[in-house]
C-alpha positions in Angstrom: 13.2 -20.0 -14.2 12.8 -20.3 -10.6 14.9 -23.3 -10.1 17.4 -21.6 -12.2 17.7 -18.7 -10.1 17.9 -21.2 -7.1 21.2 -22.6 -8.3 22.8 -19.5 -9.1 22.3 -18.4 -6.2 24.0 -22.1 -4.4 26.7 -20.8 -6.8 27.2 -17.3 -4.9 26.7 -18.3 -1.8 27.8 -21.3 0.0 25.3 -24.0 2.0 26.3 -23.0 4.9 26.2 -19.1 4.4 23.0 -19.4 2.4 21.4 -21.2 5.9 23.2 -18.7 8.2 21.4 -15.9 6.1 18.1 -17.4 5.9 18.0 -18.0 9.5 19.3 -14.5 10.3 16.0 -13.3 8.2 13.9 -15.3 10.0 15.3 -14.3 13.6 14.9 -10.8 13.0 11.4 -11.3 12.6 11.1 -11.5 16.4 14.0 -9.4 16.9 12.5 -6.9 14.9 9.4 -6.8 16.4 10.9 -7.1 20.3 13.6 -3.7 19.4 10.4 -1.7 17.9 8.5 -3.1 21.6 11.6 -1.5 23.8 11.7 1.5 21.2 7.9 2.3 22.0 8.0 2.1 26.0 11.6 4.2 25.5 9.6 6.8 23.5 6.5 6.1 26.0 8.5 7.7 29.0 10.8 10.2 27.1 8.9 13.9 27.3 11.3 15.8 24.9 11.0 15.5 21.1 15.2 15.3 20.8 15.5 12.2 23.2 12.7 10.2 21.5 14.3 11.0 18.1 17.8 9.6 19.7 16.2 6.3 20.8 14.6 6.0 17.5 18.4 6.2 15.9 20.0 3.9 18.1 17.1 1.1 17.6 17.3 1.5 14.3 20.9 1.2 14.5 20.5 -2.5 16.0 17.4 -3.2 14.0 20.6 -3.1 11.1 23.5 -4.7 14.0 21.0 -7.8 14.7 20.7 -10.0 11.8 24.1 -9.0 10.6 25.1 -10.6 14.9 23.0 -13.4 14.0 24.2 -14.2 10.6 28.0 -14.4 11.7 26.7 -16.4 14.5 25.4 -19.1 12.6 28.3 -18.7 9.9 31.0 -19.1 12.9 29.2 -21.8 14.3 28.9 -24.2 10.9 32.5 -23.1 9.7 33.3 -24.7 13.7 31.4 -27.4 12.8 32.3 -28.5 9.1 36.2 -27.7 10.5 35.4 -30.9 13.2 34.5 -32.8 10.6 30.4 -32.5 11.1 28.7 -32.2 7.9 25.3 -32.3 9.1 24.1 -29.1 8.7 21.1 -29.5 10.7 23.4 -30.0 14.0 21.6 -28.0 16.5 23.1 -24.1 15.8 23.7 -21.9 18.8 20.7 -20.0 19.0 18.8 -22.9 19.3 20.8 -25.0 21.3 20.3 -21.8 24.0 16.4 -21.4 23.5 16.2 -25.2 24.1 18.2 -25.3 27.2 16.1 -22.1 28.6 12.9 -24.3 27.8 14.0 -27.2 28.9 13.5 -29.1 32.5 16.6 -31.1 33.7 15.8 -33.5 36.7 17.8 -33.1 39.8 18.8 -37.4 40.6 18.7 -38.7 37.9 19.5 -36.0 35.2 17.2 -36.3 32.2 15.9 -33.8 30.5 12.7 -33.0 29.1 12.6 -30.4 26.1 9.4 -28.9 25.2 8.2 -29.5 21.4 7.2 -25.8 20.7 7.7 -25.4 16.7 8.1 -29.1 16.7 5.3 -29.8 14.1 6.1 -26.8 12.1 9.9 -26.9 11.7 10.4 -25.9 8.1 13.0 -28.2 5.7 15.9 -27.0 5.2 15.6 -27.0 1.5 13.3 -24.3 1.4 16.0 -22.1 3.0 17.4 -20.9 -0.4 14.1 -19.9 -1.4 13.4 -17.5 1.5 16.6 -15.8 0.5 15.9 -15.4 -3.2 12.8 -13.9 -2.1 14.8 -11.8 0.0 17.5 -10.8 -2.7 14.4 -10.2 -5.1 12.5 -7.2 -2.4 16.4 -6.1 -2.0 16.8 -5.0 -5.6 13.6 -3.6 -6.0 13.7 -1.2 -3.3 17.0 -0.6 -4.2 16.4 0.6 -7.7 13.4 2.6 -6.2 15.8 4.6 -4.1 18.1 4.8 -6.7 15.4 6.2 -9.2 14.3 8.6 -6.7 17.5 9.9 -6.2 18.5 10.2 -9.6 15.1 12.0 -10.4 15.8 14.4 -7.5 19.4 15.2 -8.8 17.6 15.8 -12.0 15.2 18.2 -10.6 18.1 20.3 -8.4 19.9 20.8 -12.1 17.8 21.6 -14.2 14.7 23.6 -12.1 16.2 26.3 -10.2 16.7 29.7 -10.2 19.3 31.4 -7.7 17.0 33.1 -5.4 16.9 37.4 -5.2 19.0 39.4 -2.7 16.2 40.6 -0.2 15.1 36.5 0.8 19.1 35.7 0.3 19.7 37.9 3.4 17.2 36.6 5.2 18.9 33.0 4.9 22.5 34.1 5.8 21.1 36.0 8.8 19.2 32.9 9.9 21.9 30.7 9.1 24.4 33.1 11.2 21.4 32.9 14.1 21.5 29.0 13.7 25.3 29.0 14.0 26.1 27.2 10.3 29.7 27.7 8.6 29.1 25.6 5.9 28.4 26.6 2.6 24.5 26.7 1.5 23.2 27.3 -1.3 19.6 28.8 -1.8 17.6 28.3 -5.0 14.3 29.5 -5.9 12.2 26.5 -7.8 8.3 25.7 -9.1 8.9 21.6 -9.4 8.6 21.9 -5.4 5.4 23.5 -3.1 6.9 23.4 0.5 10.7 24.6 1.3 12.9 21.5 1.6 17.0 20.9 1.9 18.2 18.1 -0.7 22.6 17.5 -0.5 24.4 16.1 1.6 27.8 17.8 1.9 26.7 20.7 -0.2 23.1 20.9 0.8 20.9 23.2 -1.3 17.6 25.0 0.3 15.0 25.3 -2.5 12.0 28.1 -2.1 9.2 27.3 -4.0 7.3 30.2 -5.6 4.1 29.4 -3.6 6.2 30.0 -0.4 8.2 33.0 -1.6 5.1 34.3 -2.6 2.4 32.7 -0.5 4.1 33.4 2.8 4.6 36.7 5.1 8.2 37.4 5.6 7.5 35.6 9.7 6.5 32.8 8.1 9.0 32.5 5.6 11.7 33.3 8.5 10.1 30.2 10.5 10.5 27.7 7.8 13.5 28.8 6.6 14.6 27.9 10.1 13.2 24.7 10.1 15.2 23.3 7.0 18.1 25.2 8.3 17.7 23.4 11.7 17.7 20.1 9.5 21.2 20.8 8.0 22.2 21.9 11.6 21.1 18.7 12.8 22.7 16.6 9.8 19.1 15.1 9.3 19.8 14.4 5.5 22.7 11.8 6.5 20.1 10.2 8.7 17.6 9.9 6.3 19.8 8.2 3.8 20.4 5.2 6.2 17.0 5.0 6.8 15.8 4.8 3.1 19.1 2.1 3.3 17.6 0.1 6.6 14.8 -0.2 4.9 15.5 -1.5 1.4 17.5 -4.1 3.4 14.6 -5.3 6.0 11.3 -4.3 3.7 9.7 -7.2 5.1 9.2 -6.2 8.5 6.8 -3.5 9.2 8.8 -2.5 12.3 11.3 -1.5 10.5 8.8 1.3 8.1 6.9 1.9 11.8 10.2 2.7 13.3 11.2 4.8 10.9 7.9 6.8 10.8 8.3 7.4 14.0 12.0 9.0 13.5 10.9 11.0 10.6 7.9 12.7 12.7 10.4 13.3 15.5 12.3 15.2 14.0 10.1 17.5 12.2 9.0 18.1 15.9 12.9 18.8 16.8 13.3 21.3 13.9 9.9 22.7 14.3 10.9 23.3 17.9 14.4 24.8 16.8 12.6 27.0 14.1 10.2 28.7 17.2 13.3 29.2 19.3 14.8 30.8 16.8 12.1 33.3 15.2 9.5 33.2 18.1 6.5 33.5 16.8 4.8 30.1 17.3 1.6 31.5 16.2 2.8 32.3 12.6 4.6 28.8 12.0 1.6 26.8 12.7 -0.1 29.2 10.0 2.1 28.4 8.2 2.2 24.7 8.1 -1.6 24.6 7.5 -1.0 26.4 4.2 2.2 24.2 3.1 -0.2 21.4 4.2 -2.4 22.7 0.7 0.7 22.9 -1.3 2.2 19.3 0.1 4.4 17.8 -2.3 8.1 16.8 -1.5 10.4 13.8 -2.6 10.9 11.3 0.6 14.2 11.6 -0.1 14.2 15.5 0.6 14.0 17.0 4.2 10.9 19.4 3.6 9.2 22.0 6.1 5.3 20.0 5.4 6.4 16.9 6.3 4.9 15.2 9.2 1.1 15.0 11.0 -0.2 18.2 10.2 -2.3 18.0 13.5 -0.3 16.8 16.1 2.5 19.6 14.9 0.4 22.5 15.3 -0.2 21.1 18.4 3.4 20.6 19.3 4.0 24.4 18.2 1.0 25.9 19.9 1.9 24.0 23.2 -1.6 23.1 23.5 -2.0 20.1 25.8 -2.6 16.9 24.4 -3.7 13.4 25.8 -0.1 13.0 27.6 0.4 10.7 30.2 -2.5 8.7 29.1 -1.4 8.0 26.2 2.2 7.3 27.4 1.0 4.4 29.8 -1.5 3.4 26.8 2.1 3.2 24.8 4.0 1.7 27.9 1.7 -1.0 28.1 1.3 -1.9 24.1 4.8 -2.3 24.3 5.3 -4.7 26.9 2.8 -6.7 25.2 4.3 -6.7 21.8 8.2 -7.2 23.5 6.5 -9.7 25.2 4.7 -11.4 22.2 8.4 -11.3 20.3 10.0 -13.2 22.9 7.4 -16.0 22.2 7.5 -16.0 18.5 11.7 -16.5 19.1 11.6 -19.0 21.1 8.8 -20.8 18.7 10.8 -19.7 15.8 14.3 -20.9 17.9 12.8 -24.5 18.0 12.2 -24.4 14.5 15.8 -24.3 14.3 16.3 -27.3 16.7 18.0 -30.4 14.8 15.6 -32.6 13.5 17.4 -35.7 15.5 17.5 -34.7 18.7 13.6 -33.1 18.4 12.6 -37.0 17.5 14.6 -37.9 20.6 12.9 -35.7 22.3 9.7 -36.6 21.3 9.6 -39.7 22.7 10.6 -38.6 26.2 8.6 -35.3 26.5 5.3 -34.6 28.8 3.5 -32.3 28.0 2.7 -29.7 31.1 -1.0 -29.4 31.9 -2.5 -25.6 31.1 -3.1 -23.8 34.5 -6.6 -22.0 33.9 -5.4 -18.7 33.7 -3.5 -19.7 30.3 -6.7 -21.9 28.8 -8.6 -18.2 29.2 -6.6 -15.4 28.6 -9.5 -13.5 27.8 -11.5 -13.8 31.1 -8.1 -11.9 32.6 -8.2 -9.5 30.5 -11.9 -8.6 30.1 -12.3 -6.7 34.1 -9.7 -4.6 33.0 -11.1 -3.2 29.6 -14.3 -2.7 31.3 -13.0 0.7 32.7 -12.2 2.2 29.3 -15.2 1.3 27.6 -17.1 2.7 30.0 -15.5 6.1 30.0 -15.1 5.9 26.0 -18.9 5.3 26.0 -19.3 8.5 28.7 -17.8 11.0 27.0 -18.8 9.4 23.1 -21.8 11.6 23.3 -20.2 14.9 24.1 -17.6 14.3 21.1 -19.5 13.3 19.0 -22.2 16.5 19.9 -19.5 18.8 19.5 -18.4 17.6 16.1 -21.7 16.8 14.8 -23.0 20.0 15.1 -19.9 21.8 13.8 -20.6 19.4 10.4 -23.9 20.7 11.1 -23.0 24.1 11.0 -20.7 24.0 8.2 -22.7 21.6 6.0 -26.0 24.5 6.6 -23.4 27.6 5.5 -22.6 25.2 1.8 -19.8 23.3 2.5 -20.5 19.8 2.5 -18.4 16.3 1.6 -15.5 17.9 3.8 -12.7 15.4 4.4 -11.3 14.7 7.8 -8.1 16.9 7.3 -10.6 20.1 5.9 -12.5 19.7 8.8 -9.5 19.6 11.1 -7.6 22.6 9.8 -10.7 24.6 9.3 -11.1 24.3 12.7 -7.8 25.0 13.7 -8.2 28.7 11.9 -11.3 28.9 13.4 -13.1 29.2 10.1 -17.1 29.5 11.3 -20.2 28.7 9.7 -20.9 32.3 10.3 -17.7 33.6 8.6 -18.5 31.6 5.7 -22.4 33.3 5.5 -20.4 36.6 5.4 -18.0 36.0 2.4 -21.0 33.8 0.7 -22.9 37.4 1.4 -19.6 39.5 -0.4 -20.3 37.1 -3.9 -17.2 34.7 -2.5 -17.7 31.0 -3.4 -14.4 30.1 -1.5 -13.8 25.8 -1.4 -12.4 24.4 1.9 -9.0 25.3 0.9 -9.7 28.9 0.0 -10.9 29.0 3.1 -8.3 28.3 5.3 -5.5 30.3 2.9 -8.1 33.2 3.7 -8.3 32.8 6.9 -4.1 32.1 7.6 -3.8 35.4 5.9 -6.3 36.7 8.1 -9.1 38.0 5.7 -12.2 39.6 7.3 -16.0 40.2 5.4 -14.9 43.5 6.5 -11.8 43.5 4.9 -13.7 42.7 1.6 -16.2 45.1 2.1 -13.7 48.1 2.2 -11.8 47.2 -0.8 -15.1 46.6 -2.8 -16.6 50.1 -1.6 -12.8 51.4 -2.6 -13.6 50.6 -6.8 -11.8 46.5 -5.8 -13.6 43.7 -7.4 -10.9 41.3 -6.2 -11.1 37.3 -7.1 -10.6 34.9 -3.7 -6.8 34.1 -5.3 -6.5 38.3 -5.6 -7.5 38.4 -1.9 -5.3 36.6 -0.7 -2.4 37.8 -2.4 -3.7 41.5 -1.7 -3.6 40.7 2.0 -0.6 39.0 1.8 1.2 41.8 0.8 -0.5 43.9 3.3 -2.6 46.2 0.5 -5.6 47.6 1.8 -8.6 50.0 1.0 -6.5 53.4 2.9 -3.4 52.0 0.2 -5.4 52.1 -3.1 -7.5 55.2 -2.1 -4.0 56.9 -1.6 -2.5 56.2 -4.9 -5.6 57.0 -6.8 -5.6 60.3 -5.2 -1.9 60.4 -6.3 -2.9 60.6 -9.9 -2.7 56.7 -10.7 -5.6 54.0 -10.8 -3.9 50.9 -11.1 -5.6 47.4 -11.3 -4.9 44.6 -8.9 -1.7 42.7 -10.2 -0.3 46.4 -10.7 -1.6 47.4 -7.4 0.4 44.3 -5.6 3.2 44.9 -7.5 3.3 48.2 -6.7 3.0 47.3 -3.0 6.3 44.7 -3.2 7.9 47.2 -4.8 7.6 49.4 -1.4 5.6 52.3 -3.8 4.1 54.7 -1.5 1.6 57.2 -2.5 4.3 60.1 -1.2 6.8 58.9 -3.5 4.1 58.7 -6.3 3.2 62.8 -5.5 7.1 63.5 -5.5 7.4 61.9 -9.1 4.5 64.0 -9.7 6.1 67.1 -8.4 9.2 66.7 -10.0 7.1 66.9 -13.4 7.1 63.4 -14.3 3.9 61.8 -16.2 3.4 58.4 -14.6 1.5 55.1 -15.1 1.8 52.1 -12.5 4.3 50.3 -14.8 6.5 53.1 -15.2 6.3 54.3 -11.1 7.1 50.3 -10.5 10.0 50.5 -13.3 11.3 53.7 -11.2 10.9 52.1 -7.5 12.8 49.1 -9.0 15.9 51.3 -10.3 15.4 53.0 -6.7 15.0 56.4 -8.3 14.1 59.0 -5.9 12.8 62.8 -5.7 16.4 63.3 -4.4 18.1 62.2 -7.5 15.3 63.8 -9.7 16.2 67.5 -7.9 19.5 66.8 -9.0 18.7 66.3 -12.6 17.1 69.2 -12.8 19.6 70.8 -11.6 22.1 70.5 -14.2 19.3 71.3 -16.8 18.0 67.9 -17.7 14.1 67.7 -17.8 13.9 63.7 -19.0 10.4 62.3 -19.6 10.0 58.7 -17.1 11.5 56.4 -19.6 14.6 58.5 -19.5 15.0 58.8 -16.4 14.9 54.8 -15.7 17.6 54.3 -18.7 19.9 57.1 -16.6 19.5 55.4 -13.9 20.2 51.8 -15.5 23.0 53.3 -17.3 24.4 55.2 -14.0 24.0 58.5 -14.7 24.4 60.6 -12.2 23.8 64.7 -11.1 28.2 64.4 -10.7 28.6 63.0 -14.3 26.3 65.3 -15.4 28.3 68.2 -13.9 31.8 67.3 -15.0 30.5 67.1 -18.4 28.9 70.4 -18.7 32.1 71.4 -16.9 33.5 70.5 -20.4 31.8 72.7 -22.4 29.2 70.3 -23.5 25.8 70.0 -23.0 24.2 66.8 -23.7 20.6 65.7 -23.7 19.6 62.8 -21.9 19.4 60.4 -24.8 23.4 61.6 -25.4 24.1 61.2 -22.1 22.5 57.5 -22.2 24.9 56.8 -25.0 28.1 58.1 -23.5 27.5 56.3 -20.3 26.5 53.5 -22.4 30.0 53.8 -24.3 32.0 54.4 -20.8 32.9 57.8 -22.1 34.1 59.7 -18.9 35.1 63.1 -18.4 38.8 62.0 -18.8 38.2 60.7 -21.8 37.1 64.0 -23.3 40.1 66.3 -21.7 42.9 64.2 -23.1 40.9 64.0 -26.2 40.5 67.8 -25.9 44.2 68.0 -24.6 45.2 66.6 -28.2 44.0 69.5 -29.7 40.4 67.7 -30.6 36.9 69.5 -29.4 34.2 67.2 -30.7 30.7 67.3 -30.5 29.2 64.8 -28.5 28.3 62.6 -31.4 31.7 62.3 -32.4 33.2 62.1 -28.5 31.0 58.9 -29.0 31.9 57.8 -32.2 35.7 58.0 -31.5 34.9 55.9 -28.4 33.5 53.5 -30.3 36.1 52.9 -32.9 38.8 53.4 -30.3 40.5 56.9 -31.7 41.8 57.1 -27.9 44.4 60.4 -26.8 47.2 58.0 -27.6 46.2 56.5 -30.8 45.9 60.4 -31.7 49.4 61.0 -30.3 51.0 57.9 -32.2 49.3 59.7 -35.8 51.4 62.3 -34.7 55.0 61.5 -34.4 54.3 60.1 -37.8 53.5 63.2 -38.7 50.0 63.1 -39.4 48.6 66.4 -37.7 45.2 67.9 -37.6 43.4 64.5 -39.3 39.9 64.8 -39.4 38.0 62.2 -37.0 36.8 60.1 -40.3 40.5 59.8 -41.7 41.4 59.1 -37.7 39.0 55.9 -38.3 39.9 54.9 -41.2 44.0 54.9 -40.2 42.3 52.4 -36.8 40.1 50.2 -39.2 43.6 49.7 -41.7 45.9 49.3 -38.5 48.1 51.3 -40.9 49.4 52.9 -37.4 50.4 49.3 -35.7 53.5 48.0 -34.6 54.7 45.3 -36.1 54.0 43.0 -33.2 50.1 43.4 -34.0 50.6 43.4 -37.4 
């Protein structure tokens, strides 16, 4: 099957463009690794997160330019060469002939030269060439119909999963999206098949919520990574992204390449989390926020989400807590050099491979080969006085680290939490989360995991915080916690409403407390004679009924019971409609005035109908409105000659149409 596959591919693709792109893979192997060299020093020196984002574009950029360079290269130079009438493809290509003449030592008098014979006894035959670039076409397709599935499935997801999200968190994105200066048109879509914010489109980007965020995060923190996928769009980061799922599905083989890009994507969540601070400035709040998306971390690749990234190193970047710094940057500097300087070798070694197989034998037979000086027979005994210094200081300051984090194990491991992973431990340290803090809750009946823990302590949940709500009647869960304190409920809160004349239990009580239910407004509902429960006070908060438009109920002589009064307000009755009404002469209940508002029967309606000569009760006012016996209907009965009809016979001429024109006939 193999050999097969070989010559169909010798049908596609001719000799000489089948050796031009096998050598083109080859090269960029050094190429590859010297750009990602320069790319590390760049990044080494730059301070700000922007610039080393830019370098990281424009490397990848010619990590894409250079084997497309060196396959035309090659291609020009055997189209120049079969065009002359050489059909030896192994003629020395010009790469080679360049890396040869470098290495090469040409005697003054009498003008020989002497070519090294690096990559001499590994040259590979030509004949394996079309194997390397089946290989090649094979990693191609796969990658590419894994980015194609994973776009597909994420188009699936946008379609089918979302829910347009509600006014109140829809203002908040147009205000930050006027802050962040963006004209286009966003859409903003509320959706459970993600856990962290994220933007997915390109030219009509969407920003999906997820649930946990909407209802996991305060409204700072939801601001903050709002920001930061708004700051992606600003920054045309989903454009990017796509050529570098593109980059590298066409060089897979390098690990540059997936280094490199890394290295972009972790950039730029530092840009954007840098843009979202700027914007909201509460630096504080963000990183609390990124520890909790960090519990909730699941986002397509191919999506720019707010949790993607080190979760370390970007609390760090938003705190502005110092880091290793310049240390680290000369540790990076110097790596570099020594990988750029590692990839120059490789090419020229790889270079010679390419060297024709004639003039290498010619070669052969004339070469010396140099002596090794002793500095190149024991690279290691260079290298050795100069590592001494850092072991030394690693093996200093070993015992303090290791101290320090031993005893914070310790600590935590003594208070029941043990088998922590590295990330626990880290973020649980980050929130300051205490052996001592975990005693207390342990103390309240709380069993909270290492990720309880943390949420608890984001939100900012104190034993004392517990304690009240328990000695206020509260047995909440750790989940109930946290969504109490999320929504900012507390002990003072429930004690008020219970003294208000309603005991609600905890999803009532935090629903109560989203709703913006108060226990004033639950004594003015009171006061205005109302019997209440915490379903129907959240039912009235929701149709925004207040004691105003209660006074003005009563008012016009209307004492309705709490489910009436929500169904008025649905239905838009109001103290006016009430008025003009009774102004009529009628004087309707609430459930009749439900169903007139309900059948858009308006004060008009009734004077022309009383204007024809007709006073109805209310029942038939609505009846007549529902079979459409309108003031003109009446008046077209009349000029032919039917007067004083009853309101049945009035309907039954509308059901028969006997009154049409012949037009609707």
């Amino acid at each position: 099957m193999t050999g097969a596959t070989t010559t169909t591919l010798m049908n596609w693709f001719s000799p000489t463009a089948m050796q031009s792109l096998a050598w083109a893979l080859l090269h960029f192997l050094w190429e590859g690794t010297a750009l990602a060299a320069l790319a590390a020093a760049a990044m080494a020196v730059c301070r700000r997160a922007s610039t080393r984002y830019l370098v990281g574009v424009g490397v990848l950029v010619l990590m894409l330019l250079a084997p497309l360079a060196t396959f035309f290269l090659y291609d020009a130079f055997y189209d120049a060469q079969q065009h002359n009438g050489v059909t030896d493809t192994a003629k020395s290509p010009p790469l080679a002939a360049a890396a040869w003449s470098i290495t090469s030592g040409t005697t003054a008098a009498g003008g020989s030269t002497h070519r090294s014979t690096i990559g001499h006894s590994i040259a590979p035959s030509f004949d394996a060439l079309p194997w390397l670039v089946e290989s090649w076409l094979l990693g191609v397709a796969f990658f590419s119909l894994r980015s194609a599935g994973g776009f597909l499935l994420l188009e699936r997801e946008r379609r089918r999963q979302s829910t347009v999200v509600s006014a109140r968190v829809r203002e908040i994105c147009y205000t930050l999206q006027d802050r962040i200066g963006l004209n286009r048109a966003i859409a903003y879509c509320e959706c459970k098949w993600l856990q962290a914010p994220a933007v997915v489109g390109w030219f009509r980007p969407v920003v999906f919520l997820p649930v946990a965020a909407l209802a996991g995060l305060s409204t700072e923190q939801l601001e903050a990574v709002i920001a930061h996928e708004l700051a992606h769009i600003r920054r045309l980061d989903p454009f990017v992204n796509v050529f570098q799922v593109c980059v590298e599905t066409l060089l897979f083989y390098h690990p540059a390449v997936w280094w490199l890009n890394q290295r972009i994507r972790a950039e730029r969540e530092h840009c954007c989390d840098e843009m979202a601070v700027a914007l909201c400035g509460n630096a504080v709040e963000y990183a609390r926020a990124l520890t909790m998306m960090e519990e909730w971390r699941s986002a397509p690749i191919f999506a720019m989400a707010a949790n993607r990234g080190p979760l370390t190193e970007r609390i760090i970047r938003v705190l502005g807590l110092k880091t290793l710094g310049a240390g680290m940057r000369g540790i990076g500097l110097t790596g570099s050099i020594l990988c750029l300087s590692a990839a120059l070798i490789a090419g020229n070694a790889l270079l010679g491979m390419a060297h024709p197989r004639q003039v290498q034998a010619a070669a052969d037979s004339q070469a010396t080969p140099r002596p090794a000086t002793a500095a190149s027979q024991h690279p290691a005994a260079q290298s050795a006085p100069a590592s001494k210094p850092s072991a030394a200081h690693s093996q200093s300051s070993e015992p303090t680290l290791n101290s320090s984090a031993s005893s914070y194990i310790d600590g935590m491991k003594a208070a029941g939490l043990s088998d922590l992973t590295v990330d626990q431990l880290i973020a649980l340290k980050i929130q300051e989360v205490t052996p001592e803090y975990v005693r207390e809750l342990h103390a309240e009946g709380l069993q909270p995991d290492a990720n309880k823990l943390i949420a608890m302590r984001v939100q900012g949940i104190t034993p004392e915080y517990v304690r009240a709500l328990r000695a206020s009647g509260l047995k909440p869960d750790q989940d109930q916690l946290i969504a109490l304190k999320v929504q900012g409920v507390d002990a003072d809160y429930y004690r008020g409403l219970k003294e208000a004349g309603i005991e609600p239990d905890i999803d009532k009580l935090i629903a109560l407390k989203v709703q913006g239910v108060t226990p004033e407004y639950v004594r003015e509902l009171r006061a205005a004679g109302l019997a209440l429960t915490a379903d129907k006070v959240i039912a009235l908060k929701v149709q925004d009924v207040s004691p105003a438009y209660l006074k003005g109920l009563h008012e016009q002589g209307i004492d309705p019971r709490a489910d009436d009064v929500i169904a008025m307000r649905v239905q838009d009755v109001t103290p006016e409609y009430i008025r003009d009404i009774r102004a009529l002469g009628l004087k309707p209940s609430a459930n009749e005035l439900i169903g007139m508002r309900v059948q858009d029967v308006t004060p008009e309606f009734i004077k022309a109908l009383q204007a024809a000569g007709y006073k109805f009760d209310i029942n038939d006012i609505i009846r007549a409105k529902v079979q459409d016996v309108t003031p003109e209907f009446i008046e077209r009965a009349k000029q032919h000659g039917f007067k004083d009809l009853s309101l049945q016979k009035l309907i039954r001429l509308r059901e028969l149409g006997i009154l049409d024109s012949k037009a609707d006939l």
